[in-house]
C-alpha positions, 0 to 999 in steps of 0.5 A: 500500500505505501509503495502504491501511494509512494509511487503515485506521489511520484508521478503526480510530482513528475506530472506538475513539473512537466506541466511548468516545464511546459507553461514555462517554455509557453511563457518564454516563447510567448515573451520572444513574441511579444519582443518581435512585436515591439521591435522599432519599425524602419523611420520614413520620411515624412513627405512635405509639401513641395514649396520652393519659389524664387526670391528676389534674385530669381533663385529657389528657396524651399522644398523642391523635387524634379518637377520643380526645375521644368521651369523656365528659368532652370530647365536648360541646365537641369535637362541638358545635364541629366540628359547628357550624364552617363551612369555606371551601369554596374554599380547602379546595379548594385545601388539598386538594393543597396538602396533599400531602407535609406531616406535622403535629405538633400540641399541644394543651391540653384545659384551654385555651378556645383549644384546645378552640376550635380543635382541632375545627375542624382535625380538620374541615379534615383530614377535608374535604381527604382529608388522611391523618390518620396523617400528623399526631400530636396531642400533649395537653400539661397547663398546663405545655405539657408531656407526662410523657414530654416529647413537647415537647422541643425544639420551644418550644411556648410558647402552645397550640395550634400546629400544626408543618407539616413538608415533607420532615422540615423545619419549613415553619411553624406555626399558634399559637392563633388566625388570624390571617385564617381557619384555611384561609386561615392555613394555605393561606400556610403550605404554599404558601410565601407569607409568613406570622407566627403572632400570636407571631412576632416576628422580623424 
């Protein structure tokens, strides 16, 4: 009779810790769950209204995209040199994904011979990697690098144009007026994570 009573204690006890074992592995998985579900979703950048007009002396000031340089004032420079700028087509083949969850913020000087060099010749590196362009704002700033709302606030855009690339709402790096190997290959380091300077960087 005791080694009956014995051996069922036994086995209700084995039973109860089999069953914690169980709600135990159920809870564990239950809080890996709950961890995937509150990880932090990728930053977007929030589209704004297209904005930028001429200031007094003719040039652009606020928010722009590439429809705002068919105006009459801007559209020779801006086509003839998107027209006439020949991508790398391999390493815009690699941009293609490399790309993927970026926001750019860019700022440009429709006054300045660098930014009316440059600034086409991005929109056609966007436009051939299938980038979506509402994931990048270009700001026109006058010769102050400044917009009248003070778009440039906090970003120390001291030279234009540069290009910000953003991963996950954090600066990754940034291109600043010219490149310093091609603006493919340039841009390509900055989004993989390989080293790279902008022609004014001088840190160690």
């Amino acid at each position: 009779m005791k080694k009956i009573l014995f051996l069922s204690l036994v086995t209700l006890f084995a039973a109860c810790n089999s069953t914690k074992k169980v709600t135990e592995t159920n809870t564990i998985e239950t809080k890996k769950v709950e961890v995937q579900k509150a990880a932090p979703k990728k930053v977007k950048q929030v589209a704004r209204e297209i904005n930028a007009k001429k200031d007094a002396d003719g040039y652009l000031t606020g928010i722009a995209n590439k429809e705002t340089f068919q105006d009459e004032a801007f559209k020779s420079w801006f086509n003839s040199r998107y027209e006439e700028y020949t991508t790398d087509k391999e390493t815009i083949g690699k941009l293609k994904t490399a790309l993927e969850g970026y926001t750019i913020k860019g700022f440009m000087g429709s006054w300045c011979g660098d930014s009316r060099r440059e600034t086409p010749r991005f929109y056609k590196l966007l436009d051939e990697t299938g980038f979506n362009q509402n994931d990048f704002e270009l700001i026109t700033v006058d010769r102050s690098k400044k917009t009248p709302d003070n778009l440039q606030e906090g970003l120390n855009i001291i030279r234009v144009p540069t290009f910000i690339f953003y991963k996950d709402g954090e600066e990754v790096g940034r291109y600043v007026e010219y490149p310093r190997e091609t603006l493919e290959k340039d841009i390509l380091k900055i989004v993989t994570g390989k080293p790279y300077k902008h022609s004014y960087d001088r840190s160690e």
